[in-house]
C-alpha positions in Angstrom: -98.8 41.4 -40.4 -97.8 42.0 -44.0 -97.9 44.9 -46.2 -101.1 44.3 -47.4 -102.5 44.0 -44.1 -101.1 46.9 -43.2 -102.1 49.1 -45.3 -105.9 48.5 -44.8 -105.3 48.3 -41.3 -104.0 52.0 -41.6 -106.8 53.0 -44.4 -109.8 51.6 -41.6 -107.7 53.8 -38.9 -107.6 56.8 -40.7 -111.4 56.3 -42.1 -112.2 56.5 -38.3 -110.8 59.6 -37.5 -113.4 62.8 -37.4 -111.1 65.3 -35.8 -109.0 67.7 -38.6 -105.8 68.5 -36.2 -105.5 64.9 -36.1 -105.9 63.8 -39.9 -103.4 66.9 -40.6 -100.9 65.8 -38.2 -100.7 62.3 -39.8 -100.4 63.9 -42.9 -97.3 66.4 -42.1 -96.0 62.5 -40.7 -96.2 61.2 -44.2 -94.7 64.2 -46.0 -91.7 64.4 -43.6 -88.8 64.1 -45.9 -86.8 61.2 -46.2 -83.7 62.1 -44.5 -80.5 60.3 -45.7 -78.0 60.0 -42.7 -74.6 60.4 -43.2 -71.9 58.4 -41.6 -70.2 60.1 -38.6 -66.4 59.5 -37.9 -65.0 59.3 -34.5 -64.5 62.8 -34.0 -67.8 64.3 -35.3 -69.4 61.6 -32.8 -67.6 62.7 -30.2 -67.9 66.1 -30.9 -72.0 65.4 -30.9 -71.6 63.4 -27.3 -69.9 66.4 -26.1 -72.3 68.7 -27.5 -75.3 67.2 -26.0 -73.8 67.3 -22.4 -73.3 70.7 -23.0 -76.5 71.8 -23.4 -77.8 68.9 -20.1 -75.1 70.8 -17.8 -77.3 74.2 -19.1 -80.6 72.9 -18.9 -81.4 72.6 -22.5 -83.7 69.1 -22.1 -87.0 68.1 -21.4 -87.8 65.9 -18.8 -89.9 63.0 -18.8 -92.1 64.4 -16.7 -93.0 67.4 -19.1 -92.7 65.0 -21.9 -95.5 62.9 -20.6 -97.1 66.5 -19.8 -96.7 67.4 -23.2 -97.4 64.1 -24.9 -101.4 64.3 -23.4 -102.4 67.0 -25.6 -101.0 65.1 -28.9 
């Protein structure tokens, strides 16, 4: 599919939508802000790895199972 293409494929999938929460949702989507991501070294990786087990060991995730859970009502 090529841009073209895919932008009127988008433009018929948006026409077809009757429901507010969902036409707002795609529009906070498109104004998310373009987020330029920095280059980590070694040691700020790290750092983020060790982090991240961190909050695993104390719970701080959500499992699949909620995530599917969660994911119904989108």
């Amino acid at each position: 599919m090529n841009v073209a293409e895919l932008k009127t494929h988008l433009h018929q999938e948006i026409e077809s939508i009757n429901n507010l929460e969902q036409l707002e949702e795609i529009l906070a989507m498109l104004n998310v802000p373009k987020v330029r991501f920095e280059k980590m070294s070694l040691e700020e990786y790290a750092e983020a790895i060790d982090e991240a087990r961190k909050q695993i060991k104390q719970g701080q995730f959500t499992s699949v199972e909620d995530l599917e859970k969660e994911s119904e009502s989108w």
